[in-house]
PAMIMI-259538 format. One record per residue (C-alpha): residue number from 1; residue in one letter; chain; z negated, y negated, x. Coordinates in nm, 4 decimals. Example, Ala and Ser with C-alpha at 12.3 -4.5 7.8 and 13.67 -1.06 7.14 Angstrom:
  rodo  timar  ropa        zz        yy        xx
     1      a     A   -0.7800    0.4500    1.2300
     2      s     A   -0.7140    0.1060    1.3670
//
This chain:
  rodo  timar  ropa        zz        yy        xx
     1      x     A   12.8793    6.1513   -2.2720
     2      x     A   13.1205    6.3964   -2.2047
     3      x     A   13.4153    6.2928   -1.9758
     4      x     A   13.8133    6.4130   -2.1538
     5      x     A   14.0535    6.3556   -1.8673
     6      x     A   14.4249    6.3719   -1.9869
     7      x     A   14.7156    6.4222   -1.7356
     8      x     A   14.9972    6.2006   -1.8892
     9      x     A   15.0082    5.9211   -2.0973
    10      x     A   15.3536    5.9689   -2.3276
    11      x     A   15.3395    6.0573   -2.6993
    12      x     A   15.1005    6.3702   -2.6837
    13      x     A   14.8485    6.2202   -2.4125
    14      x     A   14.8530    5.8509   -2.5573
    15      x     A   14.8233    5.9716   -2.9418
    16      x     A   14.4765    6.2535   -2.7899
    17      x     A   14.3449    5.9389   -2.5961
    18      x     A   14.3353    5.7134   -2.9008
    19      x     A   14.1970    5.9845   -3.0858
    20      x     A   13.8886    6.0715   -2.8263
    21      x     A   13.8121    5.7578   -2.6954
    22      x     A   13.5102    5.6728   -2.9611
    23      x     A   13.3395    6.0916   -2.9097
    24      x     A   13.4228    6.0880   -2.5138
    25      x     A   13.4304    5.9135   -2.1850
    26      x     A   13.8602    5.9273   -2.1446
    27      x     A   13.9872    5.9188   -1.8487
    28      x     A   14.4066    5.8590   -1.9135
    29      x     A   14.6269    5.9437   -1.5831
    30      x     A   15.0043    5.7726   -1.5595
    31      x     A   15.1715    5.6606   -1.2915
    32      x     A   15.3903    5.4478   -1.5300
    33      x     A   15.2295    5.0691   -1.6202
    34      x     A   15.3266    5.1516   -2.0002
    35      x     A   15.3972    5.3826   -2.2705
    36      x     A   15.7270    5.4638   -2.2716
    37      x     A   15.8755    5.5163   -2.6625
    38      x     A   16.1656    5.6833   -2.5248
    39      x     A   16.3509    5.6915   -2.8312
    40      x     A   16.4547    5.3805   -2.7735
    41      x     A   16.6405    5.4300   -2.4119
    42      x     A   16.9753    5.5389   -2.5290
    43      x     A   16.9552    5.2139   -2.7971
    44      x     A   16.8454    5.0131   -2.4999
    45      x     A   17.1376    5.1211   -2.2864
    46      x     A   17.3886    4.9735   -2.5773
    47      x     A   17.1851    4.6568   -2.6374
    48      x     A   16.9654    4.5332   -2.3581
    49      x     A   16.7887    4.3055   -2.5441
    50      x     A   16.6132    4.5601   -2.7834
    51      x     A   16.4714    4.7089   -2.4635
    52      x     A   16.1466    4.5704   -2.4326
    53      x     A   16.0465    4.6868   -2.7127
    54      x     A   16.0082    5.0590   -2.6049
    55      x     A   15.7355    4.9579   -2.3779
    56      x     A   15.3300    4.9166   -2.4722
    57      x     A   15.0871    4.8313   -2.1669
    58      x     A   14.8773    5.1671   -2.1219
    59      x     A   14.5767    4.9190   -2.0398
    60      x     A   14.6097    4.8080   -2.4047
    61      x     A   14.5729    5.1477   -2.4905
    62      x     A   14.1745    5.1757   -2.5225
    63      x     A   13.9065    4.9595   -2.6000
    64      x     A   13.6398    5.2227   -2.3948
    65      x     A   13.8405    5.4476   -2.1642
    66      x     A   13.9955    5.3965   -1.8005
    67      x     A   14.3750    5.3669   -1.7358
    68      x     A   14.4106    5.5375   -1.4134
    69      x     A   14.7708    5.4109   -1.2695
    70      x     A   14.8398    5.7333   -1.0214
    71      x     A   14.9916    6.0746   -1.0040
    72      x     A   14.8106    6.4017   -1.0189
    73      x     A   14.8760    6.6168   -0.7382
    74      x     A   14.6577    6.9335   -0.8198
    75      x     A   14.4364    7.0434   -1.1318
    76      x     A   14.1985    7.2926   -1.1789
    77      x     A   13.9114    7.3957   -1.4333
    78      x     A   13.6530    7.0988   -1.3036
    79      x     A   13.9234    6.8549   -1.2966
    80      x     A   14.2237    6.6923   -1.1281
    81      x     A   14.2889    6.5645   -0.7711
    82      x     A   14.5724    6.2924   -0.7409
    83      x     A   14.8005    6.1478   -0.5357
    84      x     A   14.5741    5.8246   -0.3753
    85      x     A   14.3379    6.1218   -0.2600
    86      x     A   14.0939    6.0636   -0.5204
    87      x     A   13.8997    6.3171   -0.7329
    88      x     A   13.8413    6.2961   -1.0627
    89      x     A   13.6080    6.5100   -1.2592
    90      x     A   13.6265    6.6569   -1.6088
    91      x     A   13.4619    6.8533   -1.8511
    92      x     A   13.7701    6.8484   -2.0675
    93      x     A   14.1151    6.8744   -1.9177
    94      x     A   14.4101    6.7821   -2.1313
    95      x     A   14.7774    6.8533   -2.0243
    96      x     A   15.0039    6.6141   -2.1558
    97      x     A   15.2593    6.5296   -1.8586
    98      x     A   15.5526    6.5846   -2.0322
    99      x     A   15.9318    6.6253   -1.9221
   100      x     A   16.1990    6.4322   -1.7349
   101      x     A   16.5026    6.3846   -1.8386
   102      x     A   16.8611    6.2605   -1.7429
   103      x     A   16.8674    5.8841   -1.7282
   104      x     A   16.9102    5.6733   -1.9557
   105      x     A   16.7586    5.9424   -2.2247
   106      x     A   16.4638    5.8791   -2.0477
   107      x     A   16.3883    5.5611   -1.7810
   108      x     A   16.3413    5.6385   -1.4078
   109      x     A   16.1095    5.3747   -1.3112
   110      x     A   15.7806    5.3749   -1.3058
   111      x     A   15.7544    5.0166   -1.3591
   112      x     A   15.8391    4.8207   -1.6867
   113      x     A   16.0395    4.5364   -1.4866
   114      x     A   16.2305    4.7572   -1.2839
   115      x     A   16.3173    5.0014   -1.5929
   116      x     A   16.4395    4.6962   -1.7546
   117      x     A   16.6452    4.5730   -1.4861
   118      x     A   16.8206    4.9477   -1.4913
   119      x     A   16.9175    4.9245   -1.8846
   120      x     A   17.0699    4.5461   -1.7789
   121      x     A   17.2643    4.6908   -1.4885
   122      x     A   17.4124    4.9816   -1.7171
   123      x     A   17.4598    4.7558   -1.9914
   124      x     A   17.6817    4.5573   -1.7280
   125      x     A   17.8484    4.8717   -1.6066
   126      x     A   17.9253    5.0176   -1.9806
   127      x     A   18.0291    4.7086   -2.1001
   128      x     A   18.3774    4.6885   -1.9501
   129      x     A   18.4488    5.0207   -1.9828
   130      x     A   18.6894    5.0722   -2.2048
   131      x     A   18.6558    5.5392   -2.1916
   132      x     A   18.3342    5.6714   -2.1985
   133      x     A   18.2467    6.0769   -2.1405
   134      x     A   17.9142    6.2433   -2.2175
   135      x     A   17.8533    6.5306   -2.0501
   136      x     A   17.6308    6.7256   -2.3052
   137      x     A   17.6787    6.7227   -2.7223
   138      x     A   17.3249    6.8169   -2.8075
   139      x     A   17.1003    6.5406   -2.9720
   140      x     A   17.0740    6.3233   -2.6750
   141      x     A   17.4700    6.3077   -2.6053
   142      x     A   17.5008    6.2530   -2.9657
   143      x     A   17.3133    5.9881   -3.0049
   144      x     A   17.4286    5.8195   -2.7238
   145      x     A   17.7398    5.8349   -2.8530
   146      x     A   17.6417    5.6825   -3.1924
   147      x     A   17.4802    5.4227   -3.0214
   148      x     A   17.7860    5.3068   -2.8175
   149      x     A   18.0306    5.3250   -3.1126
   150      x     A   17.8470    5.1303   -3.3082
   151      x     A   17.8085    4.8358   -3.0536
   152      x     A   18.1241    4.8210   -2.9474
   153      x     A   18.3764    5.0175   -3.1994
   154      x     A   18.6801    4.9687   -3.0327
   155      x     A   18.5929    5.2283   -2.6834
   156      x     A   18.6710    5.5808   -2.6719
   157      x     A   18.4021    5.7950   -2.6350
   158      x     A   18.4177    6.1529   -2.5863
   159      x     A   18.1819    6.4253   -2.5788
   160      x     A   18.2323    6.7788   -2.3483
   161      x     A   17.9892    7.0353   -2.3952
   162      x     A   18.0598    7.4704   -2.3435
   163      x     A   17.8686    7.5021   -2.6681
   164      x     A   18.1487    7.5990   -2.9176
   165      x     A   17.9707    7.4489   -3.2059
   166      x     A   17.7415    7.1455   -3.2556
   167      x     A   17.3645    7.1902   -3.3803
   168      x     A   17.3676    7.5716   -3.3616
   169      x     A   17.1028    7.6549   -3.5827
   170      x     A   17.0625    7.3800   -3.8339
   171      x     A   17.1611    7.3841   -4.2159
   172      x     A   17.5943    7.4013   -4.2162
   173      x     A   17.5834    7.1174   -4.4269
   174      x     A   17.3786    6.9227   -4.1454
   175      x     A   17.6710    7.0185   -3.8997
   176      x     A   17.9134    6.9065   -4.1239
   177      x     A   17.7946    6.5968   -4.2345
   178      x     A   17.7486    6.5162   -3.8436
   179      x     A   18.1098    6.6526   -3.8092
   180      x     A   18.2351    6.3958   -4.0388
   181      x     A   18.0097    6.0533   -3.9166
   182      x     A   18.1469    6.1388   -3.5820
   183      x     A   18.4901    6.1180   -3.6992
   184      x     A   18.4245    5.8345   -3.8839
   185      x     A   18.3131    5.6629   -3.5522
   186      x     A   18.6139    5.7615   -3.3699
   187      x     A   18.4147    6.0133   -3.1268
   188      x     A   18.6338    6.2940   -2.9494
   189      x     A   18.4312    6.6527   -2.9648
   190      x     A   18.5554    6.9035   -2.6760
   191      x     A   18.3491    7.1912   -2.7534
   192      x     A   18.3944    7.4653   -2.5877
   193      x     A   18.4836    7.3799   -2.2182
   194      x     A   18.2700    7.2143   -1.9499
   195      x     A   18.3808    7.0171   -1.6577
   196      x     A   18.4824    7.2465   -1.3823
   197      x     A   18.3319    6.9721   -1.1140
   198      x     A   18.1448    6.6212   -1.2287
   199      x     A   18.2704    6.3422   -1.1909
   200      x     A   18.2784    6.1443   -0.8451
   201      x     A   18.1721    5.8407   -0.9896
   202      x     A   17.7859    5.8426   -1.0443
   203      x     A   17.6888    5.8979   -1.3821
   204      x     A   17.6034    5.5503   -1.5569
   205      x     A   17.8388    5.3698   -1.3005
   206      x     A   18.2137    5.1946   -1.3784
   207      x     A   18.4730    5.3312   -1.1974
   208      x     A   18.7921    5.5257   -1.3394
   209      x     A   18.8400    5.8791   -1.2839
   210      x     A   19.0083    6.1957   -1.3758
   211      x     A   18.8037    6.5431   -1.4270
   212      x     A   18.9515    6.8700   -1.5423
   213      x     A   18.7639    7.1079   -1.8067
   214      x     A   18.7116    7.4661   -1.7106
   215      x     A   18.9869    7.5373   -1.9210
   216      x     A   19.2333    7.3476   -1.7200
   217      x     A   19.2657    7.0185   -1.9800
   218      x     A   19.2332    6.6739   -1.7737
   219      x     A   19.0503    6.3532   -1.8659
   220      x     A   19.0689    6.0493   -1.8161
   221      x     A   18.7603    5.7632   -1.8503
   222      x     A   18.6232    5.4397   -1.7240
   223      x     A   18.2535    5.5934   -1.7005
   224      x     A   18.0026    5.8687   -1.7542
   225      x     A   17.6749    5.9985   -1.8434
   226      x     A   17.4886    6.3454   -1.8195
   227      x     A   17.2840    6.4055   -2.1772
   228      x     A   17.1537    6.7842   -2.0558
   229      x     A   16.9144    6.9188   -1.8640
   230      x     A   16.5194    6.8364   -1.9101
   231      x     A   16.2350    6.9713   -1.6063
   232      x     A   15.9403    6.9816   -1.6839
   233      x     A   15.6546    6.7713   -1.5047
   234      x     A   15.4078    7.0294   -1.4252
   235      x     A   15.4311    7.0560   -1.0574
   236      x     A   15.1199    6.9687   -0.9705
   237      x     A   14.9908    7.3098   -1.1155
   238      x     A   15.2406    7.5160   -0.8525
   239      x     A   14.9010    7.5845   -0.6534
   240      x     A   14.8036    7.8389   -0.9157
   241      x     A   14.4658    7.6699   -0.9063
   242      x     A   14.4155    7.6257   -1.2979
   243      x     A   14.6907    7.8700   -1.4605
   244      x     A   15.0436    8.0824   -1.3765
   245      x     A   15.3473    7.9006   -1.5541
   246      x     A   15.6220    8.0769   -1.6959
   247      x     A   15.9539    8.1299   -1.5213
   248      x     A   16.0508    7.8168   -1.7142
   249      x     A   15.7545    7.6120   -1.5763
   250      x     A   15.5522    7.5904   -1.9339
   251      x     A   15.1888    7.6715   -2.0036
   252      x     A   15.1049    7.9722   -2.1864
   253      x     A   14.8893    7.8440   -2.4683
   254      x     A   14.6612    8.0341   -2.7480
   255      x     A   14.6545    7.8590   -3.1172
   256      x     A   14.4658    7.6053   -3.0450
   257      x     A   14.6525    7.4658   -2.7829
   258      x     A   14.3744    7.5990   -2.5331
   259      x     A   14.5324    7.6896   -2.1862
   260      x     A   14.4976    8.0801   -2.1892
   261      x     A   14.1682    8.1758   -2.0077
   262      x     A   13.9641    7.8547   -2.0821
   263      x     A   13.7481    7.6723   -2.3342
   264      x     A   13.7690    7.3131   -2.1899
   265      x     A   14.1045    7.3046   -2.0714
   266      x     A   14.4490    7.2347   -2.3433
   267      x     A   14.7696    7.1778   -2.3154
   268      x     A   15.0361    6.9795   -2.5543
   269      x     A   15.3872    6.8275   -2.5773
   270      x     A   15.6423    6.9367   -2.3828
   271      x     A   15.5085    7.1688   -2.1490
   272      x     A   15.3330    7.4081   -2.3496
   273      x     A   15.4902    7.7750   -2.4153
   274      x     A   15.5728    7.7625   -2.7616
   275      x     A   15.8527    7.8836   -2.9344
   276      x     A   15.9856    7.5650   -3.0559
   277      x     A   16.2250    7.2427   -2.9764
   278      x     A   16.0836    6.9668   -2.7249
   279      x     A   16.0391    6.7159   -2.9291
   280      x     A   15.7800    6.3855   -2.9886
   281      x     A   15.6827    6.4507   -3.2932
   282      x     A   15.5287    6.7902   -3.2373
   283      x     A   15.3940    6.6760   -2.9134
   284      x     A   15.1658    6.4435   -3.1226
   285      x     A   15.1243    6.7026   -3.3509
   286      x     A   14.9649    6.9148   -3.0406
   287      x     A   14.7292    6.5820   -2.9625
   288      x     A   14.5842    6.5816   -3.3589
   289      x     A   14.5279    6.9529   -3.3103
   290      x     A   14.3736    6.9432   -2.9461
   291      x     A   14.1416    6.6497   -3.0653
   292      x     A   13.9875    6.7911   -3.3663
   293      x     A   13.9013    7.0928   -3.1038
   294      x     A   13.7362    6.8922   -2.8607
   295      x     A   13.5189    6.6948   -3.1364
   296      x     A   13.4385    7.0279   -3.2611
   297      x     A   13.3139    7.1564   -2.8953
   298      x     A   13.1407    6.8018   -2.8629
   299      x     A   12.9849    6.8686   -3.1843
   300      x     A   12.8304    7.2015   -3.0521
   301      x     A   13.0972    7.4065   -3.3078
   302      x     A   13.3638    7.6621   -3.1989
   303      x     A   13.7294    7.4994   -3.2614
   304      x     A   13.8969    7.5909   -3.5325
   305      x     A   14.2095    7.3832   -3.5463
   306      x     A   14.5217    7.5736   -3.4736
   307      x     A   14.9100    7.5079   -3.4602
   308      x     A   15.1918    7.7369   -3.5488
   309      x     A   15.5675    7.6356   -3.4529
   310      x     A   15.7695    7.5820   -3.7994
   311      x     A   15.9857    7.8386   -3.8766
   312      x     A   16.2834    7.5974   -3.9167
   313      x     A   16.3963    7.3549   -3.6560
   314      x     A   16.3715    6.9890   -3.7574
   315      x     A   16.5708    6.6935   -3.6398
   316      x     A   16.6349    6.3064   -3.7105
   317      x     A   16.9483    6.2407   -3.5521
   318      x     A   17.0216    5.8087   -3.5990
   319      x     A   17.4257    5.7160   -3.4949
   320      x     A   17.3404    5.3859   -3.4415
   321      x     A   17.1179    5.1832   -3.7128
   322      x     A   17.2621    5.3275   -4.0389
   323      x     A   17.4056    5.6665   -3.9916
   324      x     A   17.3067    6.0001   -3.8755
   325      x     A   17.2216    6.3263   -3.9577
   326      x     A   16.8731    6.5028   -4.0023
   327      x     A   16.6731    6.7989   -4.1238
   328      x     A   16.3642    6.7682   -4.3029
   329      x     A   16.0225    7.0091   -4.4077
   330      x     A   16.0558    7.0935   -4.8179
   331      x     A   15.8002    7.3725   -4.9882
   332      x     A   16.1062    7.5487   -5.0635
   333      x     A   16.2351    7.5389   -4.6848
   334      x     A   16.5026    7.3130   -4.4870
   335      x     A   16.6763    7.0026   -4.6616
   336      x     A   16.9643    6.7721   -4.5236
   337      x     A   16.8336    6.4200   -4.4997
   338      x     A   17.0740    6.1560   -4.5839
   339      x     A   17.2201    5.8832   -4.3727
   340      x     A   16.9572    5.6323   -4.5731
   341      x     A   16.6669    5.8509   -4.4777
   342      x     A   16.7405    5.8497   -4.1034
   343      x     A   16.7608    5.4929   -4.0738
   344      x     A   16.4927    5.4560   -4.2546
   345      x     A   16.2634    5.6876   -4.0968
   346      x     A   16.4074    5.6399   -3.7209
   347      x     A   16.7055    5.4615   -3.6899
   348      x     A   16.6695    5.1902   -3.7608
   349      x     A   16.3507    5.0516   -3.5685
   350      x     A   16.3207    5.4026   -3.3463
   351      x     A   15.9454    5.4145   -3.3969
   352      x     A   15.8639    5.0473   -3.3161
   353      x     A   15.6232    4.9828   -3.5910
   354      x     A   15.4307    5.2567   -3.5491
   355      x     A   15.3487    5.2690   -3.1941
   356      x     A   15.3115    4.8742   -3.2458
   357      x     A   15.0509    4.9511   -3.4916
   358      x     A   14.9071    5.2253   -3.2262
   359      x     A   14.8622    4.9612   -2.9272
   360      x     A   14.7441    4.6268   -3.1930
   361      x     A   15.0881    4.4761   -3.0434
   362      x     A   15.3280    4.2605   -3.2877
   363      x     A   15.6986    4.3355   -3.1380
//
């Protein structure tokens, strides 16, 4: 049997294991103990409790293929080499290691316990604070945002960003609609103007200070995060041994997700070159694609399945459990989704049920 060995074990590398593991030998590489449904971790930040359920045990992942709890240091066409020293060989490579991102948007532990002890401690820390600034008004800062106002509606929360408008891009009634739920919740917006230095205070830690924006206006809060800025995790392929990334650290792809210059080796999620937002749902978008193509190779067939970015950006934006803004696929192009349709889609249970249903766990 034919040995798939995927780098990564998020939404694009879990969703391409599940779907190999009864054609294949998989082989699924993580140094994390779980699955991480980072949707969640801005939720989790606002109410602890809720936390644990953003994790699934990767070893309840697969009823036939190996867990392998490590980090890859190196990859090439024959396989990958990780940190523990160990070789492992492949006759399909799949690249699925995703991105890092600020904390909380994304945990920094690699261990379930300790990642939950991190959303108690901020809990703790944004608890008393009665003025809280996030640096960044995309979707992360945003939500964030929503998240905190809801929980605790009598703070002040204000988000800085240099963007001069929100959602650039998206339908203007999407931006307005967001525009008027924020208000609703009592969240500042300075667009416009970033910070001319961060904070002193560490970003998720209490303690009062006083910043100035670049264009000279001063603020005041209790405690801050930072909601920008995602790297990508593909420095293990630095070496040059399997492909060139571009100056952004991606991997140049072809249309069916096959890393350019090779059969047996794809690439999905985050860190593939497309033209297109980083987001979960396309990564496991990527994994349906990249699967069909390996069953087809397995089968003795050339692959057929390809994926094309849509032509539209598409977003679910929760503000909390009930609100929030998205943008939505129709035959006729982009709609607005309602506040109703969020919740219902994301909001209010952030993926739980599915990924539930993914790993046979009740949560």
């Amino acid at each position: 049997m034919s040995r798939v060995v995927i780098v990564g074990g998020g939404y694009g590398g879990a969703a391409a294991a599940k779907a190999l593991e009864s054609v294949a030998e998989v082989v699924l590489i993580d140094p994390r103990d779980a699955f991480v449904n980072a949707a969640g971790s801005l939720r989790a930040v606002a109410r602890p409790e809720w936390a644990g359920a953003m994790f699934f045990p990767l070893d309840e992942l697969l009823t036939r293929g190996e867990v392998v709890r490590d980090r890859v240091v190196s990859a090439d066409p024959a396989g990958v080499r990780l940190a523990s020293g160990r070789r492992v060989e492949a006759d399909y490579l799949i690249l699925a290691s995703g991105s890092s991102y600020a904390y909380p948007a994304k945990p920094r532990a690699e261990l379930t316990a300790d990642a939950l002890e991190d959303f108690r401690r901020t809990h703790k820390e944004l608890a008393g604070a009665e003025r809280v600034l996030i640096l960044g008004a995309g979707p992360v800062g945003l939500e964030l945002a929503g998240e905190i106002a809801e929980v605790w509606p009598g703070k002040r929360v204000s988000i800085i960003d240099p963007a001069a408008e929100l959602l650039p891009g998206y339908l203007p009634e999407v931006r307005a609609e967001l525009h008027r739920q924020l208000d609703e919740l009592g969240v500042r917006l300075l667009l416009g103007s970033g910070l001319a230095a961060l904070p002193h205070t560490g970003p998720g830690r209490a303690g009062t200070f006083t910043a100035s924006t670049a264009g000279g206006e001063r603020i005041t809060a209790d405690i801050w995060f930072r909601a920008f800025g995602v790297d990508l995790n593909t420095g293990y392929l630095a070496d040059g041994s399997l492909t060139t990334r571009t100056a952004r650290g991606e991997v140049p792809v072809t249309e069916t997700l096959a890393v350019q210059g090779y059969e047996n080796v794809y690439a999905i999620g985050d860190i593939t070159a497309l033209s297109e937002d980083k987001k979960a749902g396309h990564a496991m978008r990527h994994a349906e694609v990249v699967a069909e193509n390996i069953k087809a190779r397995l089968r003795g067939q050339e692959p057929t399945a390809t994926y094309r970015p849509m032509a539209f950006p598409m977003i679910l934006l929760p503000l909390g459990t009930r609100g929030g803004v998205g943008q939505m696929p129709a035959e006729q192009g982009p709609v607005a989704a309602s506040p109703e349709m969020v919740s219902e889609y994301k909001g209010r249970d952030l993926f739980t049920a599915r990924f539930s249903k993914q790993f046979g766990i009740a949560k």
